[in-house]
C-alpha positions, 0 to 999 in steps of 0.5 A: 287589108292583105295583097295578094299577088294573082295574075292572069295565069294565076285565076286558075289557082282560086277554086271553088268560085260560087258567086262573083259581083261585079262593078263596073265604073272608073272607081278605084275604092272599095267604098265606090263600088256601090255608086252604079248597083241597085243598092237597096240591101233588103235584110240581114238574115238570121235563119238557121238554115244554109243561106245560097247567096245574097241580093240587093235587086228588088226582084228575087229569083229561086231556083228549086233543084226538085222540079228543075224549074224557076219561080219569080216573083216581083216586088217594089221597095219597102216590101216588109210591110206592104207587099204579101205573096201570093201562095204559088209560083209561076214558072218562067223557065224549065219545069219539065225535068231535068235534061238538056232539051229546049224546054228543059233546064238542068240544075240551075244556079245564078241569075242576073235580071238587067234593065228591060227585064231580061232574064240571064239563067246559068244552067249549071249541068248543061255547061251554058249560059243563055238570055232568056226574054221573060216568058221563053221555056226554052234552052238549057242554058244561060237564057236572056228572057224579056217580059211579055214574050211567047211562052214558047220562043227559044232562048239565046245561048250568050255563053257556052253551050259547047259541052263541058270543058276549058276552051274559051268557047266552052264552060264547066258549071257556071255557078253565077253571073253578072251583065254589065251596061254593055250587055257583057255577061261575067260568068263564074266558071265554076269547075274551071276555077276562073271568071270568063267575060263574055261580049255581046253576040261572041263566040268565045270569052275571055279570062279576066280578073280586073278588067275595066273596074272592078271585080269582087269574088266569092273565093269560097274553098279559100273562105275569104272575099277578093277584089280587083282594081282595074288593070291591076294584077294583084287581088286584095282581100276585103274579108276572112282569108285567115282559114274556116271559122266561126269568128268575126273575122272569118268566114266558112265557104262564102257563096254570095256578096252584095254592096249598100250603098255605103260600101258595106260588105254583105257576105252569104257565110255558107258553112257558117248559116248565116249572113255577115256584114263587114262594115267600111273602115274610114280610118284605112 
């Protein structure tokens, strides 16, 4: 694997983070990170079309850019032989245009769904991320949604929602998230080029990169993969990084990267349609 130098100040420099998975143990190897994710992988794509990130949870969310709402849909594994879809969606969030009022949402992009089925939505245009409870229409932001609740209660800003700009107290079009045990929220502060942790019931977060465990992103104007240990300030790269390509090896505008739970990497290959799987190299 290369090193890469990157301290705190540096994180600026990595420009165009997409996605960002983030595990949070005491583990140092790669191999580890799995340990405390929902690890189910449930295929390997082979679609034409431009996959948008990856999953390993066994909820999947869509976003539709048209309608400016999202759809949801839950399901229990195996789910390619046993679970048929029903033919429309419900919306749980937005559908009323696009625009910045509380029951509107403006291009949204990554979710994260916790464990009491609390909805994270980054409402990308709208520069915030809010909580949503599971039945919320409400808030343009990154919302926290528990199932079961009125549909016409608000959402909670958690991130952001102070305009666009590079304060700690605001946000550029975050693209994706990940919650950690502690209700934590880890933001992909897209057009500010760096990850922002955000603690529960805070008014402004924190640039991290390493932080307590460990921190795999996405790079995708770099087109490569790149880990931090915790407390480390040098990054390493686990995949690409030797320029855009269509090879094994390289990667094109990577968006999206899960674990299984033998510590294989599976990255959503943007430019390249399709989705890559860089095994664990026992003898390194």
């Amino acid at each position: 694997m290369v090193q890469i130098g990157i301290g705190i100040t540096a994180i600026v420099v990595i420009v165009a983070l997409v996605i960002i998975i983030m595990h949070i143990s005491k583990h140092r190897k790669v191999s580890d990170i799995p340990i405390h994710i929902n690890s189910t992988v449930i295929f390997e794509s082979t679609s034409t079309k431009t996959p948008f990130y990856t999953t390993s949870t066994t909820t999947s969310f869509y976003t539709t850019f048209t309608t400016k709402r999202i759809s949801t849909v839950i399901f229990t594994t195996p789910i390619i032989d046993q679970i048929k879809w029903k033919k429309n969606g419900t919306p749980i969030a937005g559908g009323h245009g696009s625009g910045s009022d509380l029951n509107q949402l403006r291009q949204p992009q990554g979710l994260f769904v916790d464990n009491d089925n609390t909805i994270y939505i980054v409402d990308y245009q709208n520069h915030r991320i809010v909580q949503w409870k599971s039945a919320d229409t409400e808030k343009n932001e990154v919302r926290r949604w528990t199932e079961g609740e009125d549909a016409n209660s608000n959402g909670t800003i958690v991130a952001g929602g102070n305009d666009a700009g590079n304060n700690l107290n605001q946000l550029n079009s975050p693209s994706s998230i990940f919650v950690d045990e502690n209700y934590s929220v880890y933001i992909s502060d897209h057009k500010n080029h760096r990850i922002m942790k955000w603690r529960k019931g805070a008014q402004t977060g924190m640039i991290v990169a390493g932080g307590s465990g460990q921190i795999c992103v996405g790079d995708c104007a770099n087109h490569r993969v790149v880990c931090w240990n915790e407390g480390s300030s040098e990054g390493t790269i686990v995949a690409g990084g030797i320029g855009p390509g269509e090879s094994s090896d390289k990667l094109s505008s990577p968006t999206g990267i899960s674990f299984d739970i033998k510590g294989n990497i599976y990255v959503s290959d943007h430019n390249n349609h399709r989705v890559q799987k860089f095994a664990t190299d026992n003898n390194q």
